[in-house]
Backbone bond lengths (Angstrom), bond angles and torsions (degrees), N, CA, C in turn:
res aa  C-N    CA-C-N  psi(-1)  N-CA   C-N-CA  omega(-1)  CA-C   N-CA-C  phi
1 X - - - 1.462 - - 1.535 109.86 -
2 X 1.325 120.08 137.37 1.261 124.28 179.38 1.568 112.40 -60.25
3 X 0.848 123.87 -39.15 1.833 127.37 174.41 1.404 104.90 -59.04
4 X 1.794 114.97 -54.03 1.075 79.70 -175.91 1.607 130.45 -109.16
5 X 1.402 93.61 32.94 1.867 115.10 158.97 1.738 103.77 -68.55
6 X 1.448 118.99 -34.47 1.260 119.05 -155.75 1.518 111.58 -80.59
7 X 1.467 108.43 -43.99 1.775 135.38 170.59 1.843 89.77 -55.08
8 X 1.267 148.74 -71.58 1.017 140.47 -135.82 1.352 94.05 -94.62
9 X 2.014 131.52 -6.07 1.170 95.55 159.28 1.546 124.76 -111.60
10 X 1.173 98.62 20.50 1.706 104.76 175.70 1.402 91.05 -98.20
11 X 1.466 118.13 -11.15 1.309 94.16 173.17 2.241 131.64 -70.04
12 X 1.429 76.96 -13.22 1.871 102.84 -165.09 1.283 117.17 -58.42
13 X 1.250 123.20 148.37 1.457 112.90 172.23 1.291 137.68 -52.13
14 X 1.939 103.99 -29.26 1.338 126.91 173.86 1.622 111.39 -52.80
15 X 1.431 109.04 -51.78 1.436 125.90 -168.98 1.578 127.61 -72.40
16 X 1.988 93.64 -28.57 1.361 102.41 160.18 1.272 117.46 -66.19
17 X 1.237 127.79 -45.42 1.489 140.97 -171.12 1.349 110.52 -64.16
18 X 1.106 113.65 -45.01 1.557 122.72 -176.55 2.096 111.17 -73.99
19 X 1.472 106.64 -14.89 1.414 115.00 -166.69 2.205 97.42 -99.90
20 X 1.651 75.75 -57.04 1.964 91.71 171.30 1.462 107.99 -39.41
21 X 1.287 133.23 -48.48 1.292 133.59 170.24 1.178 137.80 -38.65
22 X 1.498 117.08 -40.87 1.082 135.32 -171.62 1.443 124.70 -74.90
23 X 1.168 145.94 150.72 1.860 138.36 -177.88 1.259 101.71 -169.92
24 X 1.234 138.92 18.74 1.509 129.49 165.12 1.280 116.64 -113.43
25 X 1.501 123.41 128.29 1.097 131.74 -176.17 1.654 104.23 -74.64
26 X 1.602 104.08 154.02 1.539 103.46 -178.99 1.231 110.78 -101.80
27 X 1.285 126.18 136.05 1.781 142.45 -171.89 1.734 102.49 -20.97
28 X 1.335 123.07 -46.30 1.002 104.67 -157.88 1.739 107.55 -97.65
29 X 1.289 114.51 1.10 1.694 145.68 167.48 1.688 76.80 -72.99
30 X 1.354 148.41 -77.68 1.243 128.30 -127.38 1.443 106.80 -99.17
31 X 1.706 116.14 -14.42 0.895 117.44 172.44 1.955 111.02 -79.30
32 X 0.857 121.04 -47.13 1.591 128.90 173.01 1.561 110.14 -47.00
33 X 1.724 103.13 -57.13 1.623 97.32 172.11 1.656 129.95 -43.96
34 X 1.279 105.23 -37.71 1.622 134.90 -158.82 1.382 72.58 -69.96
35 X 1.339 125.63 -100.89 1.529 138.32 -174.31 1.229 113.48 -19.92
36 X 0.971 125.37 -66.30 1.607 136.18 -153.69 1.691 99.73 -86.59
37 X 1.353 108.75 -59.41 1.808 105.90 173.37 1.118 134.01 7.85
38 X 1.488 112.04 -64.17 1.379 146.19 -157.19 1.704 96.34 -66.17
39 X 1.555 115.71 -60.11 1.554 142.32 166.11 1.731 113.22 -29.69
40 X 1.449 108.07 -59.82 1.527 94.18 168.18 1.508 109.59 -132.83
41 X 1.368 109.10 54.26 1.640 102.13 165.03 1.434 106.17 -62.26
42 X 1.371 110.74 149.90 1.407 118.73 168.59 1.523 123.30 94.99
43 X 1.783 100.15 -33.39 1.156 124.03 176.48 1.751 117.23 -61.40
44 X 1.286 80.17 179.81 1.746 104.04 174.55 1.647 112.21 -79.21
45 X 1.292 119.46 129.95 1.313 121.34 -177.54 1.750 128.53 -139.30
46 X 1.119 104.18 139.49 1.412 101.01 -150.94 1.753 103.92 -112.08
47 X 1.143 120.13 115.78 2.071 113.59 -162.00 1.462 92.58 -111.75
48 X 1.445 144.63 103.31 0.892 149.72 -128.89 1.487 91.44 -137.62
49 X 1.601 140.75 142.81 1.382 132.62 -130.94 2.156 134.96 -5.78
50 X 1.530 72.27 55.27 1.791 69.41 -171.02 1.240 145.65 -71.88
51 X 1.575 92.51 24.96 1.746 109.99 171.65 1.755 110.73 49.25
52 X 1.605 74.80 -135.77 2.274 82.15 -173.82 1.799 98.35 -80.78
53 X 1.202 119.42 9.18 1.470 105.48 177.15 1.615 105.21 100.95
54 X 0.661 91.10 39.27 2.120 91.08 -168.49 1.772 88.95 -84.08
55 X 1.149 127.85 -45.85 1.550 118.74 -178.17 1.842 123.04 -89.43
56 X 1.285 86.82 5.41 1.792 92.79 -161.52 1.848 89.35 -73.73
57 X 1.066 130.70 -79.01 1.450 129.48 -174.09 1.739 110.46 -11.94
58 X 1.392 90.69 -64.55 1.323 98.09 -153.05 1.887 90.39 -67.24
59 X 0.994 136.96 -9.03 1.776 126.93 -154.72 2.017 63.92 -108.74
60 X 1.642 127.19 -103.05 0.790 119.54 -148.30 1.370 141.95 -23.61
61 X 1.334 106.97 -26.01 1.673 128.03 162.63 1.604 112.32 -55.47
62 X 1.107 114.04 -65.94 1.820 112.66 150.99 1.499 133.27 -18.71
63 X 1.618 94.57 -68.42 1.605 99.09 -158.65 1.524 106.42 -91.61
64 X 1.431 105.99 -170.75 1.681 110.82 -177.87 1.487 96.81 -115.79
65 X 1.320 122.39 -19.47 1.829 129.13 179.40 1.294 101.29 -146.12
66 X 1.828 114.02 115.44 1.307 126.46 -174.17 1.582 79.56 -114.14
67 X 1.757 103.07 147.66 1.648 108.81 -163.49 2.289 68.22 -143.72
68 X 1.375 117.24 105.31 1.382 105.25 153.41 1.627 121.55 -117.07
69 X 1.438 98.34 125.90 2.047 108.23 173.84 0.518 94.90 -77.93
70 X 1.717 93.85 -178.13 1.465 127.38 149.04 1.488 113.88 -177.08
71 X 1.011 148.18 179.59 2.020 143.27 -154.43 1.406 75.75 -113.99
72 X 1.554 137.64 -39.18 1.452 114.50 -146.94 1.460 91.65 -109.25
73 X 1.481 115.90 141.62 1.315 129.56 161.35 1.340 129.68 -61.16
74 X 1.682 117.02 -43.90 1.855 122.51 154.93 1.320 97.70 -47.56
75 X 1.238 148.76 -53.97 1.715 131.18 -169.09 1.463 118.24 -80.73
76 X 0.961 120.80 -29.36 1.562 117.40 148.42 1.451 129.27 -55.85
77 X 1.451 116.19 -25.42 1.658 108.69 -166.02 1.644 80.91 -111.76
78 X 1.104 120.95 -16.38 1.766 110.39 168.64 2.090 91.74 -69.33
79 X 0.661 110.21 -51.57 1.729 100.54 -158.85 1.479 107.16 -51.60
80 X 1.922 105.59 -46.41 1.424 110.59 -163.39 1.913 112.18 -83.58
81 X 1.649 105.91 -6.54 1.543 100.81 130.60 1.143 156.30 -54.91
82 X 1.589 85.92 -71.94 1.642 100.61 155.53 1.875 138.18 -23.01
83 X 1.308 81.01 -57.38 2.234 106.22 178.59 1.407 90.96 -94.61
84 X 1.134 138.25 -42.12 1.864 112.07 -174.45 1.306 128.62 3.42
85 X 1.505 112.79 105.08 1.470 106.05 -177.67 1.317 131.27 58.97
86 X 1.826 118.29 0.97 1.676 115.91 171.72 1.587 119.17 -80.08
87 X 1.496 122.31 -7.66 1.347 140.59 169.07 1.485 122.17 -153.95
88 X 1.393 95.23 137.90 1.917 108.28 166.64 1.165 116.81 -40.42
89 X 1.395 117.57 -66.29 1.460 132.70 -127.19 1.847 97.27 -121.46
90 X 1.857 107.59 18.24 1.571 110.21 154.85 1.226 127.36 -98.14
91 X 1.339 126.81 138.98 1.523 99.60 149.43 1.700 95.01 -165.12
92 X 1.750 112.53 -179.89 1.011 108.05 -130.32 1.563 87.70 -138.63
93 X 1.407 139.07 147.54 1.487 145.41 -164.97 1.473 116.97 -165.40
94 X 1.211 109.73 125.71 1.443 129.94 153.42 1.844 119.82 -32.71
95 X 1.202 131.18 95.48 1.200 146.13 -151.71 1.796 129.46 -149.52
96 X 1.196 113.61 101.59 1.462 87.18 -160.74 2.296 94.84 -102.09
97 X 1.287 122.64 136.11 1.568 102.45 -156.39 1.377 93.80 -91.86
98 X 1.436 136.62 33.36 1.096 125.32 158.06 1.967 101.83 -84.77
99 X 1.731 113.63 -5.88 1.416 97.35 -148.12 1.669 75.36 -134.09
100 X 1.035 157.08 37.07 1.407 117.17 -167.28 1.888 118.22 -103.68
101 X 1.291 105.81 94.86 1.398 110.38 -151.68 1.948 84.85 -98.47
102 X 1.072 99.12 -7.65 1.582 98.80 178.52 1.779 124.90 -80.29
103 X 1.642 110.39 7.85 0.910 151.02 178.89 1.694 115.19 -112.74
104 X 1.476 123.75 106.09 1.134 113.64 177.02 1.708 109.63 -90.78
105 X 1.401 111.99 167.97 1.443 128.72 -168.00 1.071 110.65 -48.41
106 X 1.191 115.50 167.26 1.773 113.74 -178.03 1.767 123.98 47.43
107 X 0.825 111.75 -9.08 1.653 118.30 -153.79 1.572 107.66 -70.88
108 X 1.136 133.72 -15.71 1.525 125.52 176.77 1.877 107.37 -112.50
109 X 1.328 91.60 147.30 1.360 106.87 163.53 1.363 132.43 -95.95
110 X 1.377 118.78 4.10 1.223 132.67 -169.96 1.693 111.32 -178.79
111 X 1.029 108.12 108.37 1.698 114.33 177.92 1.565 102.81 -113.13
112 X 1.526 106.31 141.86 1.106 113.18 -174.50 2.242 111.03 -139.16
113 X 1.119 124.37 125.23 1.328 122.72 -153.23 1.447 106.61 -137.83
114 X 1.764 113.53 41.24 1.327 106.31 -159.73 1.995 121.27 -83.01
115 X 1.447 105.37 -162.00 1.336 94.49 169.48 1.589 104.50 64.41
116 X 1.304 124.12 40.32 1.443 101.08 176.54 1.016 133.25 50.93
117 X 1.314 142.52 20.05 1.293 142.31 -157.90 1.982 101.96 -90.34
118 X 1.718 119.36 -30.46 1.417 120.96 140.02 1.328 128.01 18.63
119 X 1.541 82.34 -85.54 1.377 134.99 -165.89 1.722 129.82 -51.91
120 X 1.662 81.86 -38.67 1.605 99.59 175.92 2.054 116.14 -83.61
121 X 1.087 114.43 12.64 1.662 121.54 -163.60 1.532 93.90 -117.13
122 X 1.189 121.88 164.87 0.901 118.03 -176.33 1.790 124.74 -111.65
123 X 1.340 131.34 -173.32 1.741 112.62 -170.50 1.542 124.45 -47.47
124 X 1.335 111.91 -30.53 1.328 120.39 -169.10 1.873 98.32 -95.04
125 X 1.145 113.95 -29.73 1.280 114.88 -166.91 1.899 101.34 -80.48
126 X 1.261 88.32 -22.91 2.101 80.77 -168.84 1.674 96.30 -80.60
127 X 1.440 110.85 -20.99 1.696 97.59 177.85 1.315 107.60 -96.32
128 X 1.245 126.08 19.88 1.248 134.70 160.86 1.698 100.41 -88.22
129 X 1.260 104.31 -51.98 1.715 91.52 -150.66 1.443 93.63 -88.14
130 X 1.220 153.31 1.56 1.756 162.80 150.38 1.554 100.07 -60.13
131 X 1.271 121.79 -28.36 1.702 129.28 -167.37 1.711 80.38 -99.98
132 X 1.257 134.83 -63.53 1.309 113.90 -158.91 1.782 120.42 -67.92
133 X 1.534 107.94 -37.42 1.289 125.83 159.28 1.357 108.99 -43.34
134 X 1.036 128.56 -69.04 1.420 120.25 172.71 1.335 135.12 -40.17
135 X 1.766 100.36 -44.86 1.758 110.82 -179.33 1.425 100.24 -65.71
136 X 1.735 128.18 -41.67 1.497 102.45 -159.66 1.428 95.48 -94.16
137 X 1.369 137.93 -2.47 1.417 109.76 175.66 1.670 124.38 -70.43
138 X 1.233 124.28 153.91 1.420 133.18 167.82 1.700 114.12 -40.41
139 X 1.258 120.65 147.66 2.064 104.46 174.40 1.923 89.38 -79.10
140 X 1.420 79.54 144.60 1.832 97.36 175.03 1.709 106.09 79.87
141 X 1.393 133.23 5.34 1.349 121.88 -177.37 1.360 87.36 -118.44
142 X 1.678 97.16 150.64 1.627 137.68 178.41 0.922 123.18 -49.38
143 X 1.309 143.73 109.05 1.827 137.01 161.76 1.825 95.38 -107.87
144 X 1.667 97.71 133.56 1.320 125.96 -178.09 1.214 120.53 -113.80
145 X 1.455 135.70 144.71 1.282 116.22 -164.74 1.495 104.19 170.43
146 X 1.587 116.82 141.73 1.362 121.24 -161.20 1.436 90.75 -112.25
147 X 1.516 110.52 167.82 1.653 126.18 163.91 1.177 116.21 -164.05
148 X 1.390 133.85 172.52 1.435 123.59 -170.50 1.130 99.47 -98.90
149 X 1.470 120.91 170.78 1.273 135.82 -173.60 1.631 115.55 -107.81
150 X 1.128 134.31 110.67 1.358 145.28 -150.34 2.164 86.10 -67.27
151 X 1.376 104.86 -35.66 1.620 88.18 -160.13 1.506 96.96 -61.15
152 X 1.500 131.71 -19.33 1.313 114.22 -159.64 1.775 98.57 -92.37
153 X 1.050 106.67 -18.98 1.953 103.63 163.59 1.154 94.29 -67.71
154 X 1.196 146.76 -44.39 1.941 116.74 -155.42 1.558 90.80 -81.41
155 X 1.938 128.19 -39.32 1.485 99.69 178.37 1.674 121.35 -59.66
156 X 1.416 104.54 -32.02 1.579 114.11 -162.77 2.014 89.42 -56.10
157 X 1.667 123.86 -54.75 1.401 125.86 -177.29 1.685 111.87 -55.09
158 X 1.515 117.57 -1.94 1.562 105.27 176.52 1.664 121.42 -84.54
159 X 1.169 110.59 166.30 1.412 96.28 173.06 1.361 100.86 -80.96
160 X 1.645 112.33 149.48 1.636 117.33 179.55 1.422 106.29 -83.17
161 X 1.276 92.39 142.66 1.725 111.89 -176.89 1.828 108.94 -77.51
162 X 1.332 112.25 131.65 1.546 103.85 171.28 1.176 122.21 -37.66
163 X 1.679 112.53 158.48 1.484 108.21 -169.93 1.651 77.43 -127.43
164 X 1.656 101.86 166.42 1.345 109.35 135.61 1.975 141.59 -20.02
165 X 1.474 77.58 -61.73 1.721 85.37 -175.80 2.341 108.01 -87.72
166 X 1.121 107.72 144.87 1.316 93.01 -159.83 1.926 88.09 -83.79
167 X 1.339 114.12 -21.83 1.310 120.99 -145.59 2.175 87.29 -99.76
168 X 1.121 123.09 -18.84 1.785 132.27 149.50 1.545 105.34 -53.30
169 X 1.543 106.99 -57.18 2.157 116.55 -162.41 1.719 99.42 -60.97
170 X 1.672 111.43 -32.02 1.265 96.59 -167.51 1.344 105.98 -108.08
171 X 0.928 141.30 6.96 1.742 158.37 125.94 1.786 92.28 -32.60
172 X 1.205 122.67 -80.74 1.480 114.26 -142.33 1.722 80.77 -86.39
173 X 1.045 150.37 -44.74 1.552 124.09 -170.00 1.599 100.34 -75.54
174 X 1.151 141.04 -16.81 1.585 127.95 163.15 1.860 101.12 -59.17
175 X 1.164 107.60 -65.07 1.688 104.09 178.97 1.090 112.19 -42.89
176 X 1.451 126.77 -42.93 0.967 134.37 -169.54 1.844 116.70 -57.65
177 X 1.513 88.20 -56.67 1.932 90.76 179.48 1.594 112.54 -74.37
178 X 1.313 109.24 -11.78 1.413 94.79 162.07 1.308 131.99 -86.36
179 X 1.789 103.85 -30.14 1.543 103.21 167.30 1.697 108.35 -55.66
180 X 1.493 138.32 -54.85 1.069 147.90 168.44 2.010 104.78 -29.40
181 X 1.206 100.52 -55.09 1.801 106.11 -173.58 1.528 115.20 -64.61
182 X 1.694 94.65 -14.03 1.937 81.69 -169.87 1.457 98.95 -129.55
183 X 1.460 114.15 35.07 1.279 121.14 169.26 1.835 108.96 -159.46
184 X 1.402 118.67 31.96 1.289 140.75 174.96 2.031 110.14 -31.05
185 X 1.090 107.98 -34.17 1.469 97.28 -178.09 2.123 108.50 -112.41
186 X 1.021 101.32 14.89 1.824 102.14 -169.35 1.645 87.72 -100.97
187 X 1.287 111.45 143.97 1.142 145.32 162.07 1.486 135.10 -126.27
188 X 1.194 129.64 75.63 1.516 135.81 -144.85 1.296 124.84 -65.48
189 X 1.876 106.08 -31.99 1.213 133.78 -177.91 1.792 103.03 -55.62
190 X 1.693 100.87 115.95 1.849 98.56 156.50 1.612 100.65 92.85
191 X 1.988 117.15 3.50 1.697 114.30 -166.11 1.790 91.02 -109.32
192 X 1.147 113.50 164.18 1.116 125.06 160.22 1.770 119.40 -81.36
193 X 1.520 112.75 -24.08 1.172 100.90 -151.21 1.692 86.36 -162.66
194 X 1.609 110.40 137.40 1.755 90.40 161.24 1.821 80.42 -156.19
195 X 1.552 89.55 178.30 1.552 117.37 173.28 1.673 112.45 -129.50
196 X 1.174 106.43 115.80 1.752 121.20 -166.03 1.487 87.48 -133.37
197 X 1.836 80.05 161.21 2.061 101.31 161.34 1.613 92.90 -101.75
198 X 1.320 112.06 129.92 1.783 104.33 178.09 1.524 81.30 -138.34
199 X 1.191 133.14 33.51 1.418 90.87 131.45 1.667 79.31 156.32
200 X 1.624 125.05 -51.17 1.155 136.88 -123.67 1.209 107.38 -92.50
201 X 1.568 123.85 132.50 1.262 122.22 -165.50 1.614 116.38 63.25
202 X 1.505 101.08 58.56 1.790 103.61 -166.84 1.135 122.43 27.45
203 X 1.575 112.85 58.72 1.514 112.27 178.97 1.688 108.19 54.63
204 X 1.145 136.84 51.18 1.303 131.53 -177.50 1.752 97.76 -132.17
205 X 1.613 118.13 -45.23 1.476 101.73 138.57 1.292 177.18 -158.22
206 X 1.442 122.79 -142.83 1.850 103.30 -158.90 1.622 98.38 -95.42
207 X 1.238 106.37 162.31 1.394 107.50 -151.68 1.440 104.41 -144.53
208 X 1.361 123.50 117.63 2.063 106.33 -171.41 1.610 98.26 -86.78
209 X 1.212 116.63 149.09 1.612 133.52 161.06 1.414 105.07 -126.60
210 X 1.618 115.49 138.90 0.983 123.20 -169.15 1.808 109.97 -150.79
211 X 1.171 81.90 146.41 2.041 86.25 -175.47 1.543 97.34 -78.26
212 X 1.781 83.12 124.95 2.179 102.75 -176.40 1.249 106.36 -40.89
213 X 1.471 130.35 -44.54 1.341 134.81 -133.52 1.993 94.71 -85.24
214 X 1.548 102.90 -31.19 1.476 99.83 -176.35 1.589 97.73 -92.25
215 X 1.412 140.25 -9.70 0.975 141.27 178.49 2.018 107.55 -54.80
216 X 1.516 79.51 -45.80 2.218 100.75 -175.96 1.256 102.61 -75.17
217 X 1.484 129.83 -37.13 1.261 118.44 -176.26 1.807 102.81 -79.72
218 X 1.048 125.23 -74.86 1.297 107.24 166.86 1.583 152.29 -33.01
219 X 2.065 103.62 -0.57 1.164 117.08 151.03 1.516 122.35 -103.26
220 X 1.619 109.72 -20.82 1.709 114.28 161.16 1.513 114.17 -45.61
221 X 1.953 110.98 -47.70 1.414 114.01 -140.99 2.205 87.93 -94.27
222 X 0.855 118.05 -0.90 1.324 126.04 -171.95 1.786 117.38 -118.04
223 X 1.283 111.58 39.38 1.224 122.32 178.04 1.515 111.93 66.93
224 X 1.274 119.71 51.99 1.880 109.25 169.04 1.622 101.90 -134.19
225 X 1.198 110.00 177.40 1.291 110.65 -177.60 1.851 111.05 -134.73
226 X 0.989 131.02 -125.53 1.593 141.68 173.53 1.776 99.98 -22.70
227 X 0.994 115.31 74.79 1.424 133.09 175.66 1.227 112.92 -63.39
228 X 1.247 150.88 108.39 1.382 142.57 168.29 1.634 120.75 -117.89
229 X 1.232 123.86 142.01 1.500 110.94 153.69 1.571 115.61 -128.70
230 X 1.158 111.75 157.38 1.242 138.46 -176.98 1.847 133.18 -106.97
231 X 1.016 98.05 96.53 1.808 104.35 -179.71 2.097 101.10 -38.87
232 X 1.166 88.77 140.19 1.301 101.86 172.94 1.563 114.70 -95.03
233 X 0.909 124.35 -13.41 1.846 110.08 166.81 0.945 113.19 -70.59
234 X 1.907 136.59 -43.17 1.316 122.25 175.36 1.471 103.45 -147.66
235 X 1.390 120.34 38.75 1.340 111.53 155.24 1.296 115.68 104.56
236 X 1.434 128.46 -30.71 1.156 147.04 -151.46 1.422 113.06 -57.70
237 X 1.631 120.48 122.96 1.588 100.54 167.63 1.250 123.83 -62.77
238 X 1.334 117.77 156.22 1.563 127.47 174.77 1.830 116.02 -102.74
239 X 1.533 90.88 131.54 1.347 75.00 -178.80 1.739 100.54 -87.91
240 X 1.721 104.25 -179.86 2.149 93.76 -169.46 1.453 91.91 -75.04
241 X 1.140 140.69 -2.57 1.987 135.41 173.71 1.660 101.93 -56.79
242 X 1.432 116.15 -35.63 1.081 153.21 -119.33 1.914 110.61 -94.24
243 X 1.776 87.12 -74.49 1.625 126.56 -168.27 2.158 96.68 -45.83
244 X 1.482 97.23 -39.67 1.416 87.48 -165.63 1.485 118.01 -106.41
245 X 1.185 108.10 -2.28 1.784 115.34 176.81 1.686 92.15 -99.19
246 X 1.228 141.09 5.90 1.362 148.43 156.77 1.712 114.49 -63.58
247 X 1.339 105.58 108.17 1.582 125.49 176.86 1.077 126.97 -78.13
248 X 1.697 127.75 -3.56 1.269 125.52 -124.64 1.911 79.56 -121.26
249 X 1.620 122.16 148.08 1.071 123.89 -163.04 1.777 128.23 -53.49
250 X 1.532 89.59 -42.00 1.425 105.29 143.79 1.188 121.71 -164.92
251 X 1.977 108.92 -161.22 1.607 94.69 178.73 1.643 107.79 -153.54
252 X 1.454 114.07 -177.83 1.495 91.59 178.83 1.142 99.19 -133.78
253 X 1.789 103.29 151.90 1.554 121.74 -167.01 1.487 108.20 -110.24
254 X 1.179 121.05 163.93 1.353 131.14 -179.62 1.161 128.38 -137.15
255 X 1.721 137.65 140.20 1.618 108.19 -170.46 1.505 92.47 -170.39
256 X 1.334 126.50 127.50 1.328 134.87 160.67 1.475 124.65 -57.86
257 X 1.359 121.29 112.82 1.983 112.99 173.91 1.871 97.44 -56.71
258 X 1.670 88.45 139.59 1.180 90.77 164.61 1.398 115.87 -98.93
């Protein structure tokens, strides 16, 4: 099963190492924090696939109870290395957010699910983990959360246009026939939503992209309210004219339970 190809490779040493590395928040992570911050400083906070810890700093500085998951057990015992003893009021747990019953209702003031992490579950599992996100947040507190953008699968499915460099042209048409080889029956053009190998984890895994615009309606029609998304090069809100003439690989959305 593709899900659980995906769990066993974030589980890997490669994937820890490559996640452990990381500590910079992305523009539209710093723009949401900035905004939203203010809303549950002090509060309870919920870091929902948090890899090697790349978002924990910046949330724990905020809140008064940093709570960080993750499905894989190597990325949890990387974090609770990592933070050892740098705060009280962190700590770090084995969690998969299609399931987290170890969490009672209402209980966070701020959930956060960045980096695509969505993305990696599969159809039944992402309306699982949108249903669980919802149950433990507070009414009126923030759930944050990135996804890819379906327009950049229909460019990634074109043939690449010559470049300048001849030794660039045959770089992107090699990627190219393999993205084509390990996704032989998907056609992106005209879908709301698909699951491909595009690239990640040497094509090992599948990854959903989905058009923004049904991303907002499917957080309107599911209990949220003040819907926003955010361009990922520098943060920028989008207006909804906006969400779907957006090229950019992906982006992150934002939305209060009502």
């Amino acid at each position: 099963m593709p899900d659980d190809t995906n769990k066993f490779i974030y589980n890997s040493t490669a994937m820890v190492a490559q996640y452990g590395a990381q500590c910079e928040l992305q523009p539209p992570e710093k723009v949401i924090l900035e905004r939203l911050g203010p809303t549950f400083k002090g509060g309870r906070v919920l870091d929902i696939g948090v890899g090697g810890g790349r978002t924990t700093a910046a949330l724990a500085e905020i809140s008064g109870d940093y709570i960080g998951v993750d499905y894989a057990p190597a990325m949890i015992e990387h974090c609770r290395q990592r933070f050892r003893g740098r705060w009280q009021h962190v700590s770090f747990q084995v969690a998969d957010v299609r399931n987290m019953a170890a969490f009672p209702d209402a209980s966070f003031d701020f959930v956060l699910f960045s980096f695509n992490g969505v993305d990696y579950v599969d159809e039944s599992g992402r309306r699982l983990a949108f249903a669980e996100m919802r149950r433990v947040l507070r009414p009126d507190a923030w759930l944050a959360f990135s996804s890819h953008n379906i327009r950049w699968a229909e460019r990634m499915f074109q043939f690449p246009m010559p470049r300048e460099s001849l030794i660039v042209s045959l770089r992107l048409i090699k990627r190219w026939f393999l993205l084509r080889s390990h996704n032989l029956t998907v056609r992106p053009w005209g879908r709301d939503k698909i699951f491909i190998r595009d690239g990640a984890g040497k094509f090992a895994l599948t990854t959903c992209y989905v058009r923004p615009s049904r991303q907002i309606a499917g957080l309107a029609s599911s209990g949220y309210r003040d819907e926003q998304a955010y361009r990922l090069s520098d943060g920028a809100p989008l207006a909804s004219s906006e969400v779907d003439v957006n090229g950019e690989p992906w982006m992150y959305f934002a939305a209060r339970k009502k």
